[in-house]
C-alpha positions in Angstrom: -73.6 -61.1 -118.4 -73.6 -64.6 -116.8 -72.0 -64.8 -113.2 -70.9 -60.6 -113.4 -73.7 -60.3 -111.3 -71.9 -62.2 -108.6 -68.8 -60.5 -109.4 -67.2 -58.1 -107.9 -64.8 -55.2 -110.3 -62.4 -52.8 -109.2 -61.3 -50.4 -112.0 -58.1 -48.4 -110.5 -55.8 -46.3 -111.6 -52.4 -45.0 -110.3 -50.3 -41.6 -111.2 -46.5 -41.2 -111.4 -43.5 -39.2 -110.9 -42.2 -40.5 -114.2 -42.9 -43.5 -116.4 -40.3 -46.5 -115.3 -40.8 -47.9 -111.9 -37.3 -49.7 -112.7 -35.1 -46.0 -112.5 -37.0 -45.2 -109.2 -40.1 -43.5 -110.4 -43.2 -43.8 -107.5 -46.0 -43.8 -107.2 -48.1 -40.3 -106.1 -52.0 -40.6 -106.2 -53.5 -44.0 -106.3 -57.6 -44.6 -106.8 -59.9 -47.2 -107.0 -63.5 -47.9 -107.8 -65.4 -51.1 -106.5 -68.5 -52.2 -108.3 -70.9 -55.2 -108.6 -73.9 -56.0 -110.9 -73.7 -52.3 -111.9 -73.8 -50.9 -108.4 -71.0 -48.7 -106.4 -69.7 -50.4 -103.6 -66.8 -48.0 -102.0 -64.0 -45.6 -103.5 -60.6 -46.0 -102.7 -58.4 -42.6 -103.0 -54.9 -40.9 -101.9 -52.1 -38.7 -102.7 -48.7 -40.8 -102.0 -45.9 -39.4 -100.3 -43.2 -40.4 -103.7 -40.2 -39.6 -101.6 -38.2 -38.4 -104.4 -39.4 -35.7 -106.6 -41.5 -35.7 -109.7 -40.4 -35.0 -112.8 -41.6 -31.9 -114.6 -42.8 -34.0 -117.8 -45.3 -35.9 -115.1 -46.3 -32.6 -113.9 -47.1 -31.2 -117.0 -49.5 -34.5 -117.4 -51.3 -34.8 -114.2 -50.6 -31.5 -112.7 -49.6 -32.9 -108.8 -47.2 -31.0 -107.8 -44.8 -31.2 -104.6 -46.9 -28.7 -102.6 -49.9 -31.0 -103.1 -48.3 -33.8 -101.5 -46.9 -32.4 -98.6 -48.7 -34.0 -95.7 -49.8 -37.2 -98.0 -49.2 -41.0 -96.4 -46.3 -42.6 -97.8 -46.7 -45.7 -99.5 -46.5 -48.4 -96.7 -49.5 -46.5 -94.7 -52.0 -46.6 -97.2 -51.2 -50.4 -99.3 -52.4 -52.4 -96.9 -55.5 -50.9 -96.7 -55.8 -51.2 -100.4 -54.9 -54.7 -100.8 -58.1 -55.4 -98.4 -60.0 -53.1 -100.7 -59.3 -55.3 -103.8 -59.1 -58.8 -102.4 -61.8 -61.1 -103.9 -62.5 -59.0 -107.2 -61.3 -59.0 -111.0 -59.0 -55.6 -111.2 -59.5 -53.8 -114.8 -57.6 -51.2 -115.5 -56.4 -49.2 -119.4 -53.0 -50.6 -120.2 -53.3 -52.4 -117.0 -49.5 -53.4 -117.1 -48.2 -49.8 -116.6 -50.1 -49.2 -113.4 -49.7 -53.0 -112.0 -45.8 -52.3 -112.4 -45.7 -49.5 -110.4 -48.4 -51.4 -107.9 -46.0 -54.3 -107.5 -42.9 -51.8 -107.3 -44.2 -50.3 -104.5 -45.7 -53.7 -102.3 -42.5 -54.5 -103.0 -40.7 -52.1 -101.6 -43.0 -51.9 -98.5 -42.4 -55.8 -97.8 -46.0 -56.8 -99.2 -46.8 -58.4 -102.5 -50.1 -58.8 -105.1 -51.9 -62.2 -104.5 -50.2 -64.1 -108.2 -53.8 -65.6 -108.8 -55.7 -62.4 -108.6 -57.6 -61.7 -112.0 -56.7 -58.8 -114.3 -58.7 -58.0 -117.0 -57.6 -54.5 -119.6 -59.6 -52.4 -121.4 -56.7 -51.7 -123.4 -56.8 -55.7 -125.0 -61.1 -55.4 -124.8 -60.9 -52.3 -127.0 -58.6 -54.0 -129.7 -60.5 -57.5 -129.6 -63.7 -55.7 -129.7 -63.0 -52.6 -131.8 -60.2 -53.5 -134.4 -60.6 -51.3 -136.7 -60.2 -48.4 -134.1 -56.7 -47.7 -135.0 -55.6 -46.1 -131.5 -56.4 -47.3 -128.2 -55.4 -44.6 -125.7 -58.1 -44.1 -123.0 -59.4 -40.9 -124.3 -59.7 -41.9 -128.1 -61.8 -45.0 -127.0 -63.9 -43.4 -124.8 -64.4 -41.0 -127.8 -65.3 -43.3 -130.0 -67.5 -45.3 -127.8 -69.5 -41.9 -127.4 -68.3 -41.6 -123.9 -68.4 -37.5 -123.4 -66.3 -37.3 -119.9 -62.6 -36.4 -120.4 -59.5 -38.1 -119.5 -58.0 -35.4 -117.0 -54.7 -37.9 -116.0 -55.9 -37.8 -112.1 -56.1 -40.6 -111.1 -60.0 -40.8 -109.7 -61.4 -39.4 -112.3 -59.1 -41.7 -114.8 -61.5 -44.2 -113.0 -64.9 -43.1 -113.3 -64.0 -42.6 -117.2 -62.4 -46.5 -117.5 -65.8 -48.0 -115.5 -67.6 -46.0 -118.2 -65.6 -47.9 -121.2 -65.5 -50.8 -119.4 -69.3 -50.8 -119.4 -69.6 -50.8 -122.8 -67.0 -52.8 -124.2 -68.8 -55.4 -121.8 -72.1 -55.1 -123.7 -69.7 -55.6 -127.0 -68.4 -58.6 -125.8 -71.6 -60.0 -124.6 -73.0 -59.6 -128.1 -69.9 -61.9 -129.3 -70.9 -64.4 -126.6 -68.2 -64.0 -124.0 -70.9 -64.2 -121.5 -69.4 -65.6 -118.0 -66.4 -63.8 -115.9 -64.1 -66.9 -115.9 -63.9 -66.5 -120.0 -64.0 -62.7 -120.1 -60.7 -62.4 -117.8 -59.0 -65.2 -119.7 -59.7 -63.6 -123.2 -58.6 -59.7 -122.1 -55.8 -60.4 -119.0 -52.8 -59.2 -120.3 -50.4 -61.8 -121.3 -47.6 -61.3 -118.1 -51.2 -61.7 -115.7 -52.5 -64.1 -117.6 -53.7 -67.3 -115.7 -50.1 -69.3 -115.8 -52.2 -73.1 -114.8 -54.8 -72.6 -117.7 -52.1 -71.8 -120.1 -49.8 -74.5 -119.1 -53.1 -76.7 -119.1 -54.0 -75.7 -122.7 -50.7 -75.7 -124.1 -50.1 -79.2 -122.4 -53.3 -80.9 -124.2 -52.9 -79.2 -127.2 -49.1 -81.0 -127.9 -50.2 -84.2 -126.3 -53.5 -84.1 -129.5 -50.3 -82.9 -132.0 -48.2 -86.2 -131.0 -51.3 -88.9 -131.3 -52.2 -87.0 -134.4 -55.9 -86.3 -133.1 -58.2 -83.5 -133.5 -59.2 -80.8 -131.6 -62.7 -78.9 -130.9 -61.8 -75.4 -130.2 -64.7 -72.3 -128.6 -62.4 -69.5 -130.4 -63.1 -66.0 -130.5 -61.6 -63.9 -133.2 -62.2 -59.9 -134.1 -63.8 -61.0 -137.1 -66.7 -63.1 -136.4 -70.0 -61.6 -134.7 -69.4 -64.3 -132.0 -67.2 -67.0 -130.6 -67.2 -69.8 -133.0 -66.8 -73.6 -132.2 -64.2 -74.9 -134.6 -62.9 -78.8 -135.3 -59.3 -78.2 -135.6 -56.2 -80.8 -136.8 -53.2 -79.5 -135.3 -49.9 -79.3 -136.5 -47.7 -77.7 -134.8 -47.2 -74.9 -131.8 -45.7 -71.6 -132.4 -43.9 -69.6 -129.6 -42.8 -65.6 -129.6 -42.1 -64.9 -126.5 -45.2 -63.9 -124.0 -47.6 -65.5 -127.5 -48.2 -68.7 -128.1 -50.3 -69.9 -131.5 -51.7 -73.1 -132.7 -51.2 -74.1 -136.5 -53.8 -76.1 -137.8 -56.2 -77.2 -140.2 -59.6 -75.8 -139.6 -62.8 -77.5 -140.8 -65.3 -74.9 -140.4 -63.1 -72.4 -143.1 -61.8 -75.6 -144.6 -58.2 -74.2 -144.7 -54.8 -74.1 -142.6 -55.3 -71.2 -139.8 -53.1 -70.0 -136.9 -55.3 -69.8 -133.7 -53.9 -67.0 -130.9 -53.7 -69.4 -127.2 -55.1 -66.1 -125.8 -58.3 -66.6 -127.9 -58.9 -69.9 -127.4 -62.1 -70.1 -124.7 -62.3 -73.6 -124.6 -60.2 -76.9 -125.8 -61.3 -80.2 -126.0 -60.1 -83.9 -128.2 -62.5 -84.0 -130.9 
């Protein structure tokens, strides 16, 4: 895929003492796996130190127990080291929101804080752009279905290994739909909260300024149900807000009908 060759990934994964880092749940194992153009570059792994206990339903998932973690670094010895670890790459992750909450949590507890501008991109949001008719998304269905034999064992290295494997493969998908360079691959699968705030704001900004001088638009869009990105001559009418999603209502020339366009799928916006 154009310019992943140059890119560097980190796929990581983080486990939990519960499941809201808002009611003082932490952080106990924390992993990370570096990659470019296909190779391993480094590993990044520790037990945390949660300094409260952990609950029996997150033992009963990942089987860390309070014995394990006697002896293990607490949070503030071991981020620092992981923020140099990450810095300069995309960071993927499977319902990368759950684990960048508790990531942030804790940086933020410690003092320290996750660069705003770093790029996310989730295999959750690849696997229902690329796979819609899968139905479920949790890590170990898709990796099921995408013939993928490892299991998900809720630890957090190998939770890893078996993302990088999925995110493989849902790369080749999307490459086969023409999202073919890093820059639109983040933008189309960042979650919305990670999203790229400027491009957004950028897109959003052109597309009301088109709507007011009643222009026209050329859109790159990608949808689930075309083989590939599509370029599009669009008249807008009107922009739609719900909360975190934004769409554009307008009349599209290629399917010679009024559509609704997702903000998030738009690759590319021009005047007409």
């Amino acid at each position: 895929m154009k310019n992943f060759e140059r890119t560097e990934f980190v796929i990581f994964d983080v486990e939990t003492t519960g499941l809201s880092p808002e009611r003082g749940d932490r952080v106990v194992e924390i992993a990370a796996l570096k990659v470019k153009n296909s190779k391993a570059l480094g590993t990044f792994h520790s037990l945390v130190d949660p300094e409260r206990e952990i609950s029996f339903g997150a033992f009963e998932v990942n089987g860390i127990s309070a014995e394990m973690l006697e002896g293990a670094p607490k949070s503030g010895e071991i981020l620092p080291d992981f923020l140099k670890f990450i810095d300069g790459a995309v960071l993927v992750g499977h319902n990368v929101s759950f684990d960048l909450g508790f990531l942030r949590e804790e940086l933020s507890l410690n003092g320290l804080s996750l660069n705003s501008k770093i790029p996310v991109a989730d295999t959750l949001k690849m696997a229902r752009g690329l796979m819609p008719n899968l139905g479920r998304y949790p890590l170990w269905f898709v990796a099921q279905s995408l013939g993928i034999e490892m299991r998900q064992q809720h630890r957090a290295m190998a939770d890893v290994y078996l993302t990088y494997e999925i995110f493989c493969r849902l790369a080749i998908l999307a490459e086969q739909k023409g999202i073919n360079d890093t820059q639109t691959f983040v933008q189309l699968f960042s979650d919305a909260q990670y999203a790229d705030t400027d491009s957004r704001r950028a897109k959003v900004s052109l597309i009301a300024e088109v709507i007011t001088k009643k222009e026209q638009l050329n859109l790159v869009y990608f949808s689930t149900n075309s083989a590939a990105a599509t370029e599009r001559k669009v008249t807008p009418k009107k922009l739609v807000f719900q909360g975190e999603k934004v769409k554009l209502v307008g009349f599209c020339h290629l399917r010679n009908e009024e559509r609704e366009f997702r903000l998030d799928r738009i690759l590319r916006v021009d005047r007409a």
